[in-house]
C-alpha positions in Angstrom: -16.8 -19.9 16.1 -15.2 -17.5 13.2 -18.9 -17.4 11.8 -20.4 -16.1 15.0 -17.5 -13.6 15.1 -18.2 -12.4 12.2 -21.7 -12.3 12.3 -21.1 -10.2 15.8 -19.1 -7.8 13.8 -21.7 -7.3 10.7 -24.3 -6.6 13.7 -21.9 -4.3 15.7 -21.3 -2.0 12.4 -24.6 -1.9 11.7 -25.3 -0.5 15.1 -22.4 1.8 14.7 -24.3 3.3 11.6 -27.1 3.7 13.6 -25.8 4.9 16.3 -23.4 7.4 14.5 -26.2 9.0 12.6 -28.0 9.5 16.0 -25.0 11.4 17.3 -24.9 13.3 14.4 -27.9 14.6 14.9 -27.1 15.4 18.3 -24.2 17.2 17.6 -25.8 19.6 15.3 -29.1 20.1 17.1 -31.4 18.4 14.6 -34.0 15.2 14.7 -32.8 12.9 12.2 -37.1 11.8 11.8 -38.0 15.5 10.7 -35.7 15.0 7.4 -37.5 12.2 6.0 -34.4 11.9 3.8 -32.3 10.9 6.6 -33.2 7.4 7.6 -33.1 6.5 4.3 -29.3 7.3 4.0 -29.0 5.3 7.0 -30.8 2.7 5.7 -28.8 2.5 2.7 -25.5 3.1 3.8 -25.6 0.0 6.2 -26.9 -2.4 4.0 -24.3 -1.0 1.5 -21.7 -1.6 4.2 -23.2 -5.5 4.6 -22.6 -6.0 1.2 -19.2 -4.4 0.3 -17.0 -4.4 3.6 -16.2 -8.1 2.7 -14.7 -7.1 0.0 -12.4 -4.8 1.4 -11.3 -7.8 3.8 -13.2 -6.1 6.7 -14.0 -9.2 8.3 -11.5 -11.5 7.1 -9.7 -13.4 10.3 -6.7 -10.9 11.6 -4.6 -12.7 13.8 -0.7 -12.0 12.5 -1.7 -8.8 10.9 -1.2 -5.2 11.8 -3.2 -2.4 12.9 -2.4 -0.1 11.2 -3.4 -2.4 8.3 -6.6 -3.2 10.5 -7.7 0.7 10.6 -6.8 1.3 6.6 -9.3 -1.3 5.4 -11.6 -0.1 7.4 -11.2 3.4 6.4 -11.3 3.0 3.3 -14.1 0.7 3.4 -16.2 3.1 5.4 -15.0 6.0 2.7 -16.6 4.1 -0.1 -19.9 3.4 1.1 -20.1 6.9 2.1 -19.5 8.5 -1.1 -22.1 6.3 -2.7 -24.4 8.1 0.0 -23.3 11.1 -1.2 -24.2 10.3 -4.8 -27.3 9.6 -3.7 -27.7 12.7 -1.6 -27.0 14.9 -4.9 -28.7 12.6 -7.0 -31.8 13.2 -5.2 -31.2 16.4 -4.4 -31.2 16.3 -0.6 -27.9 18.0 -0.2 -28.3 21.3 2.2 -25.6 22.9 4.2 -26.9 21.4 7.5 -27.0 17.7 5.8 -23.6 18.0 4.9 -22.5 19.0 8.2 -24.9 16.1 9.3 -23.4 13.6 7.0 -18.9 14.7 8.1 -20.4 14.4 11.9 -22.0 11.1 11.0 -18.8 10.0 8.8 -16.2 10.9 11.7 -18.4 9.2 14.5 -19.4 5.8 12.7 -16.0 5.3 11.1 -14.1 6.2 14.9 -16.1 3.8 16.4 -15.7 0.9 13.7 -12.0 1.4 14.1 -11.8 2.1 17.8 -13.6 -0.9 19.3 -11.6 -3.4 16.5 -8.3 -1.9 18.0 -9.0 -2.9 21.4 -10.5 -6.1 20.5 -7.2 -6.5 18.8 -4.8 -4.7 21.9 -6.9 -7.2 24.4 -6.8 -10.5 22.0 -3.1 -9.1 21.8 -1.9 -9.2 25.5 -3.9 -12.9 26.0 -1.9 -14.2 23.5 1.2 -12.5 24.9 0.3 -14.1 27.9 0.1 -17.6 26.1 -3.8 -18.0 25.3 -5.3 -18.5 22.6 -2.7 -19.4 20.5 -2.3 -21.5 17.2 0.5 -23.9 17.5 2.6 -24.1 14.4 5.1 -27.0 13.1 7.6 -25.0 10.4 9.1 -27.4 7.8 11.2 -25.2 5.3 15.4 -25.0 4.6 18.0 -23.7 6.4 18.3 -19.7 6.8 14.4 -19.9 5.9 13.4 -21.9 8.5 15.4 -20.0 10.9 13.9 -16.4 9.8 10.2 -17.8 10.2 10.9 -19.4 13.3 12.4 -15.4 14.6 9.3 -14.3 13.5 7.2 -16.4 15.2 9.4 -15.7 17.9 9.4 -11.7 17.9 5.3 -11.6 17.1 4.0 -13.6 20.2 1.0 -11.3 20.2 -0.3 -12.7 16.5 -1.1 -15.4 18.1 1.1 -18.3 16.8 3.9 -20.2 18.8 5.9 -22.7 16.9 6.4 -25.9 18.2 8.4 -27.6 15.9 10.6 -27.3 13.0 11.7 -29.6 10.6 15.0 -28.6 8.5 14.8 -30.5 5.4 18.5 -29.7 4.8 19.6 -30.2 8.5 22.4 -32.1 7.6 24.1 -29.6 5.6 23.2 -26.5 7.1 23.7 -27.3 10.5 20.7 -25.3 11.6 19.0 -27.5 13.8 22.1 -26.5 16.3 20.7 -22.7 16.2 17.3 -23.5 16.2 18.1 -25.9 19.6 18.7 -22.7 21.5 15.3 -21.3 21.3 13.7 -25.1 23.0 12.2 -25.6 19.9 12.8 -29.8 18.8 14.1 -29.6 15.3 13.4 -32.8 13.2 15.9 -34.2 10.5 13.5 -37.0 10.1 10.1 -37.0 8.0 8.2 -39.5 9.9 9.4 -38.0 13.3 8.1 -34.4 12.7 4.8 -36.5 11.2 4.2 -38.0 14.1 5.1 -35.4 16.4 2.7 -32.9 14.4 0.3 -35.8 15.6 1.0 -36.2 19.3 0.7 -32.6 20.1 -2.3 -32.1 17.9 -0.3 -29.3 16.3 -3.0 -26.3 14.9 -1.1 -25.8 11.5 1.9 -26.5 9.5 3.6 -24.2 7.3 5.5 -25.4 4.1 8.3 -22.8 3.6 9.8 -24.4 1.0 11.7 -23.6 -2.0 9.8 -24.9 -5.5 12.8 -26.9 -6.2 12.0 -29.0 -3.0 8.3 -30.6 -5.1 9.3 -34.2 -3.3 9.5 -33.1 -0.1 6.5 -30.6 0.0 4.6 -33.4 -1.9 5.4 -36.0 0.7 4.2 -33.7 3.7 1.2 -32.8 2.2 0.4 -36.9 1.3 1.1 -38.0 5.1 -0.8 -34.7 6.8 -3.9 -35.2 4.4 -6.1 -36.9 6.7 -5.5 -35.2 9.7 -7.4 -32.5 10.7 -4.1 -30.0 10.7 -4.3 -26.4 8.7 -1.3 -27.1 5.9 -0.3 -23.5 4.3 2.3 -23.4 1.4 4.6 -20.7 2.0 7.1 -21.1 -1.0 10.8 -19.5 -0.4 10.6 -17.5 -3.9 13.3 -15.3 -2.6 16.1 -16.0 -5.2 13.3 -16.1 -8.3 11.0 -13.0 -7.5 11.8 -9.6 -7.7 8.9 -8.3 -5.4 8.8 -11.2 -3.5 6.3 -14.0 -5.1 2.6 -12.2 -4.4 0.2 -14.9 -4.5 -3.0 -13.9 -6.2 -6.0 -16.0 -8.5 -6.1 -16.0 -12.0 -9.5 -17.7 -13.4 -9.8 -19.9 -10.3 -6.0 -20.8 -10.0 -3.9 -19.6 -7.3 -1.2 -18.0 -9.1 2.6 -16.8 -7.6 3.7 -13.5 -9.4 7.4 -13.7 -10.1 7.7 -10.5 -12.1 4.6 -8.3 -11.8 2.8 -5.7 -10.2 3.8 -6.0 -6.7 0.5 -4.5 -5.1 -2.3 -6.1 -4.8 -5.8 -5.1 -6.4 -7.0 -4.1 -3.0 -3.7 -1.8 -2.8 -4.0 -0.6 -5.8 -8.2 0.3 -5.4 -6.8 2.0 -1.9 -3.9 4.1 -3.6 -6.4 5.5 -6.5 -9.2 6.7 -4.3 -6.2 8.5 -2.0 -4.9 9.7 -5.0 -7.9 11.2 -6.9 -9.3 12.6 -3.2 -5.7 14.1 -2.6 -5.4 15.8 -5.7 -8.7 17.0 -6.3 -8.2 18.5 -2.3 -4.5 20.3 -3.5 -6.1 21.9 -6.5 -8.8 23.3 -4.8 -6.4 24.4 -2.1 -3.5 25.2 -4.0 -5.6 27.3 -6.5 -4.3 30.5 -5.7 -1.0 30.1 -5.2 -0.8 28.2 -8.5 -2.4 31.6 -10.3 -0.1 33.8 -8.8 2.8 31.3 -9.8 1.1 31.0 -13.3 1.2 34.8 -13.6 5.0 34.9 -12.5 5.9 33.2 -14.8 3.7 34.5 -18.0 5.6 37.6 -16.8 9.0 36.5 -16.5 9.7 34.9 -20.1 8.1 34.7 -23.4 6.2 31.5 -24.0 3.4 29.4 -22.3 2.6 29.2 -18.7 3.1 25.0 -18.9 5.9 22.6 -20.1 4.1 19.6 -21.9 6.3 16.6 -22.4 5.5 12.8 -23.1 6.3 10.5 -20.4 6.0 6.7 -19.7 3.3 5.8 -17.0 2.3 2.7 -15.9 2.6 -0.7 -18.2 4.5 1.7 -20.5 1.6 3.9 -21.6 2.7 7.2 -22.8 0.6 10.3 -21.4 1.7 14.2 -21.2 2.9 15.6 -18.2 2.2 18.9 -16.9 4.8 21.4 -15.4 5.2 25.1 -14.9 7.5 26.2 -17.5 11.3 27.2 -15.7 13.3 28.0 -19.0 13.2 29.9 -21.6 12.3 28.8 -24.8 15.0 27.2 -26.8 15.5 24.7 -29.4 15.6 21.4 -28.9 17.5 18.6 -31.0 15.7 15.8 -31.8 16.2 12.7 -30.5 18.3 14.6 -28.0 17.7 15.4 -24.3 19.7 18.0 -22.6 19.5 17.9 -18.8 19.0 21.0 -16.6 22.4 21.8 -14.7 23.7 23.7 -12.1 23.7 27.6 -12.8 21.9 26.4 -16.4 21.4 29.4 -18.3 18.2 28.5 -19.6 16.7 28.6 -16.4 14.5 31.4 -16.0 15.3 33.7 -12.3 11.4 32.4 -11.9 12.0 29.5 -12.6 15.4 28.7 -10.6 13.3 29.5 -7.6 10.2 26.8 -8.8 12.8 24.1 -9.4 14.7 24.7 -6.2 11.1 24.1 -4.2 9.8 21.7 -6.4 6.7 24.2 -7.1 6.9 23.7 -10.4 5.5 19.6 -10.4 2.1 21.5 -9.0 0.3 21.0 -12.1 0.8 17.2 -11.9 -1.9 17.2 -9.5 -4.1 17.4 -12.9 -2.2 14.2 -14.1 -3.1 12.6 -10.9 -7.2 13.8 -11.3 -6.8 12.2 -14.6 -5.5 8.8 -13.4 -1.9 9.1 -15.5 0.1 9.8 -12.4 -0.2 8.9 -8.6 0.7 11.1 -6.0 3.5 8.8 -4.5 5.4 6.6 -6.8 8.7 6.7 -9.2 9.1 9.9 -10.9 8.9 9.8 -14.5 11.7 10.2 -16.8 12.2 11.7 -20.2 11.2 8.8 -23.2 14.8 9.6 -24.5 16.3 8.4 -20.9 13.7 5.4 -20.4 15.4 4.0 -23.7 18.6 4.9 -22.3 18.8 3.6 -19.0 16.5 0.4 -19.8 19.6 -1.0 -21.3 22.0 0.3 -18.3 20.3 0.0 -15.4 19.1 -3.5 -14.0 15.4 -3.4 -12.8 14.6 -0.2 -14.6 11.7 -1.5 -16.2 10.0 -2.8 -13.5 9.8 1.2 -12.4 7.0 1.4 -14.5 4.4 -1.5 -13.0 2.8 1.0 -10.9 1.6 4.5 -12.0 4.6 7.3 -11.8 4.3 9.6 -9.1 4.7 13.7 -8.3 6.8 12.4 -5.7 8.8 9.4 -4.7 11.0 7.2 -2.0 14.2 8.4 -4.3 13.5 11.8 -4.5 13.1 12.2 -0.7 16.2 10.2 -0.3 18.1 13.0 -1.9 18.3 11.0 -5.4 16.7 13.7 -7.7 17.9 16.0 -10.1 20.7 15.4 -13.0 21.9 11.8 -13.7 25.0 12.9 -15.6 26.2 9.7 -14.2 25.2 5.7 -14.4 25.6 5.0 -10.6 22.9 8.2 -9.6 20.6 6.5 -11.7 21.3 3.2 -10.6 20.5 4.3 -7.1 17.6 6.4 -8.0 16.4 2.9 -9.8 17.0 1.0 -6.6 15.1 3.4 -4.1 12.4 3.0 -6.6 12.5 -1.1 -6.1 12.6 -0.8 -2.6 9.8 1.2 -2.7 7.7 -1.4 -4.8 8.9 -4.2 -2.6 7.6 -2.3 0.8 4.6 -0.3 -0.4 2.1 0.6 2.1 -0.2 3.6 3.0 2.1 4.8 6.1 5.0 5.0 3.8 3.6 7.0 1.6 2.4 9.3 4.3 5.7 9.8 5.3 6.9 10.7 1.8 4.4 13.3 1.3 5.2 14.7 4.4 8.9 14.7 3.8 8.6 15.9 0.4 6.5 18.9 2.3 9.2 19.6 4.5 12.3 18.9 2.2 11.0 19.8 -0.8 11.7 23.5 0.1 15.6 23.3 1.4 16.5 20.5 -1.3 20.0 21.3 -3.1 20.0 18.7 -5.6 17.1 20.7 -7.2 18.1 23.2 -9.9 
């Protein structure tokens, strides 16, 4: 069954392609057989999609995920096969004003209806299994709180398509659980070979093993009595007191591997976050180009002294880069070894420049970071070299800051944590927002920090 599904979807894409380029050529009044180049692109562009889209976990089951998730692989998916079009476009120099326009029309229509039809395959799949169809029944054996929190989940996401059946507390007898669980009709088990045979009688679809690595026996002796039934076992391990981001599961030459301290997004994430990043910035520089020569004038004119600050940073893994800002002070001396923080009413601060700060105009040129791969445009500001040696030693968690690429902007600087740290505790909530944002990364909330620091980044006070 999931091989005909997925074969449905290959062919439906495929047709989308098609179809899309057909439109296309509608829309702008041109016969997509009189540019022999045309068909080609087609051509390509779909096979290319065949081969990479599973890849980007296009076609990978989604029952339990979101949408939203749903629309951004595909997006970028679709994204990627299309700018290997347009390589070949240039490359073969077939690129005209009309097939450009042909090729956005083309984009827009093939990638809408790739995205459209999966959502309300996914809204209709969503309200059957609301309604109690087509539904994977789930035994939960974990501990306590855990098994109480997956159980609520199951509970709150009836339209992923799982209802649990059965839990089995393996520390019912201290944690009294099984009481709170009772409420919900769901039999709790404080006996091994009852939930075993129970998971047998109902021909339960999977069992899930949220259990703590310190309970080896137990998960051990599941696994050994549920090995020759044809049950889905999945091991979801309660890392919650070891990891910092939350025990990521990924595969390290053919071994599945549980990351207790390291980058919290996965490879995927991370290939989705640079192609926004590089597209974004190369957009805001083109954009942006005038207003960042009339501020480059401004201040060539208001001081003595070059148009950009240069100053080495820590970016991701550590690695030092310079980062580029429009110069607000005046030139001074600086001691070395020494950091003096801009203040309130500093008189360094160039008239220019107090107006740069205060709208945050003057991180512009960190676009050029970001088209360089040093910086992202969302992610944990940078500090000063002087205060990463600093506040490594103060702050708990500081480090771990730096296992994703700094950013122009960041969850703590729309939070209202930006500015001078003349004390511990700001930086220790600065360093916090920065965890949190680690720990909950996605591409909507990084949308909404762009669009805050848009709208905040103009009013902000503690910017000076």
């Amino acid at each position: 069954m999931r091989g005909f599904q997925e074969l449905s979807a290959r062919v439906f894409d495929v047709g989308a392609i098609a179809l899309g380029a057909a439109l296309a050529s509608h829309v702008r009044s041109c016969e997509i057989a009189e540019h022999r180049f045309y068909p080609a692109f087609v051509a390509f562009s779909a096979a290319l999609a065949l081969v990479v889209f599973p890849s980007f976990g296009v076609y990978v089951s989604w029952r339990g995920r979101s949408k939203p998730a749903l629309a951004r692989q595909i997006v970028f998916a679709w994204s990627f096969v299309q700018v290997c079009a347009i390589a070949l476009m240039f490359s073969l120099q077939a690129v005209d004003p009309a097939s450009r326009l042909w090729l956005a029309h083309w984009s827009l229509i093939s990638g809408a209806a790739m995205i459209a039809v999966r959502l309300a395959i996914y809204t209709v799949l969503g309200r059957v299994r609301h309604a109690g169809m087509n539904l994977h029944s789930v035994a939960v054996a974990a501990c306590g709180s855990h098994c109480e929190a997956i159980i609520a989940k199951l509970e709150a996401a009836s339209a992923a398509g799982f209802r649990a059946l059965a839990a089995y507390d393996v520390h019912a007898e201290r944690t009294h659980s099984s009481r709170v669980l009772a409420h919900s009709g769901i039999p709790v088990f404080e006996n091994h070979e009852s939930f075993v045979r129970y998971v047998r009688e109902k021909h339960v679809d999977e069992v899930w093993l949220a259990l703590p690595l310190a309970e080896e026996k137990a998960l051990l002796r599941l696994v050994s009595a549920l090995r020759d039934d044809l049950v889905n076992v999945r091991f979801m391990p309660d890392v919650r007191t070891l990891s910092l981001f939350g025990g990521g599961v990924t595969t390290l030459l053919g071994l599945p591997t549980i990351n207790l301290m390291a980058s919290p997004l996965p490879p995927a994430a991370l290939l989705q976050k640079e192609l926004f990043d590089r597209f974004f910035a190369a957009v805001a520089l083109i954009g942006l180009a005038p207003l960042m020569l009339s501020i480059a004038v401004a201040v060539k004119l208001s001081s003595q002294g070059p148009v950009f600050f240069r100053q080495r940073r820590k970016g991701v893994d550590g690695r030092v880069f310079t980062i580029y800002k429009f110069r607000s002070m005046r030139m001074h001396e600086q001691k070395t070894g020494a950091l003096e923080q801009a203040r309130r009413n500093d008189p360094r601060i160039t008239r220019v420049g107090a107006f740069l700060r205060r709208t945050s105009l003057d991180e512009l040129p960190q676009f050029l970071n970001v088209l360089r791969g040093e910086m992202s445009v969302v992610g944990p500001r940078p500090h000063a070299i002087e205060h990463d040696n600093l506040y490594q030693r103060l702050v708990a968690g500081y480090i771990h800051r730096y296992r994703i690429k700094p950013g122009i902007t960041g969850w703590a600087q729309v939070n209202g944590f930006r500015g001078e740290t003349e004390r511990v505790e700001k930086m220790e909530q600065r360093v916090a927002h920065d965890l949190y944002y680690l720990r909950n990364w996605s591409f909507r909330l990084d949308m909404r920090i762009i669009l805050a620091t848009i709208f905040k980044g103009l009013r902000h006070t503690n910017a000076y």
